[in-house]
N, C-alpha and C positions, 0 to 999 in steps of 0.2 A: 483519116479526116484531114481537109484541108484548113492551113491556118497561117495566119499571118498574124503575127504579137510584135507589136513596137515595145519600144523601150528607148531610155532615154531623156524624159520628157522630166520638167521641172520648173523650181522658181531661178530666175534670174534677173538681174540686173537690165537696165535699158545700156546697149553699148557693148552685153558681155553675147558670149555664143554658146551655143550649145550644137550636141550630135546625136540626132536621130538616127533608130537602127530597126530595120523591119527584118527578123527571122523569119522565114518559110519555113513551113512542115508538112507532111504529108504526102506532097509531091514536089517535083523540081519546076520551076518558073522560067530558070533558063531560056525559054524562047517567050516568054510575056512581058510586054512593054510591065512598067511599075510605077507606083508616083504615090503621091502623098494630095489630101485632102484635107483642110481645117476648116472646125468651125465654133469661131468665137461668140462670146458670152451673148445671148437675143441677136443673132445671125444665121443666115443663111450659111450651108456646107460650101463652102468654096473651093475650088480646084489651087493646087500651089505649082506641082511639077509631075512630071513624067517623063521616065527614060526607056528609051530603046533596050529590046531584049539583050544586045549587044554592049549597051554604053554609050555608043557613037551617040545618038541625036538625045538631044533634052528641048523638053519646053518647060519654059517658067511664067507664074501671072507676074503681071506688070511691076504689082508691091514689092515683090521679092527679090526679083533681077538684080546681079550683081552682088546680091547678098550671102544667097541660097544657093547651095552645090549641092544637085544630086548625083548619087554616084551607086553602082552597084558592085557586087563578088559575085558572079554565079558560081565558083565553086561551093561557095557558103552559104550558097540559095538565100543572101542577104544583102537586104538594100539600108544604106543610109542619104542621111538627111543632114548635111552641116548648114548650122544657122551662124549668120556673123552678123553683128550690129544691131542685132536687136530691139523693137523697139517696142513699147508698149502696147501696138496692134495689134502686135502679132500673137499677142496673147488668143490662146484655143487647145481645144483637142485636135489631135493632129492624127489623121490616120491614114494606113498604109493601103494601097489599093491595089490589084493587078487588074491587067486587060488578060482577056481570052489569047490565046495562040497567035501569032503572027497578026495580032494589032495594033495600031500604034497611033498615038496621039485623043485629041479630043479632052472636052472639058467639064462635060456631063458628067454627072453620077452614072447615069445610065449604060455611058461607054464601058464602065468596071464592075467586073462580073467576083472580083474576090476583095473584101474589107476586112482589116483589123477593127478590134477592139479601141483604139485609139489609145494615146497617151498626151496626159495635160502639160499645157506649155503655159508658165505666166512670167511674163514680163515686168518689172514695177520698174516704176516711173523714179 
């Protein structure tokens, strides 16, 4: 069975950071683009980041930039998430996504054919 579990997620300060960490199980991801999806309190799912199967390319939403590092280990078939500055928006469930084999990019739900369960992130003011 395929699985993706975050972990990580919590209360925090506006200012302070935290490290999201999406474990794989099941199978290995190694060649699947990965990224992360939130969606805050009476909001829409919104896309945050995705990274190349490799590491090499990232995209980030505009909010996030400069803030938000995604980063992967495929030997640990595990992707994290470092949040720095934190601000009270960013308050949400945050969940860990894969693309199918050899794809990459895109902003859609639809483009991510693997979801975690998500992990809650709040931010206070």
């Amino acid at each position: 069975q395929v699985q993706l579990v975050e972990s990580g997620g919590g209360l925090v300060q506006a200012g302070g950071s935290l490290r999201l960490s999406c474990a794989a199980s099941g199978r290995t991801f190694s060649r699947n683009a990965m990224g992360w999806f939130r969606q805050g309190p009476g909001k829409e799912r919104e896309f945050v980041a995705v990274l190349s199967w490799n590491g090499y390319n990232a995209i980030y939403t505009d909010s996030v930039k400069g803030r938000f590092t995604i980063s992967r280990d495929n030997a640990k078939n595990t992707m994290y998430l470092q949040m720095n500055s934190l601000k009270p928006e960013d308050t949400a469930v945050y969940y860990c996504v894969a693309q199918r084999e050899n794809y990459y990019g895109g902003r859609t739900r639809e483009e991510y054919d693997y979801w975690g369960q998500g992990t809650r992130v709040t931010v206070s003011s």
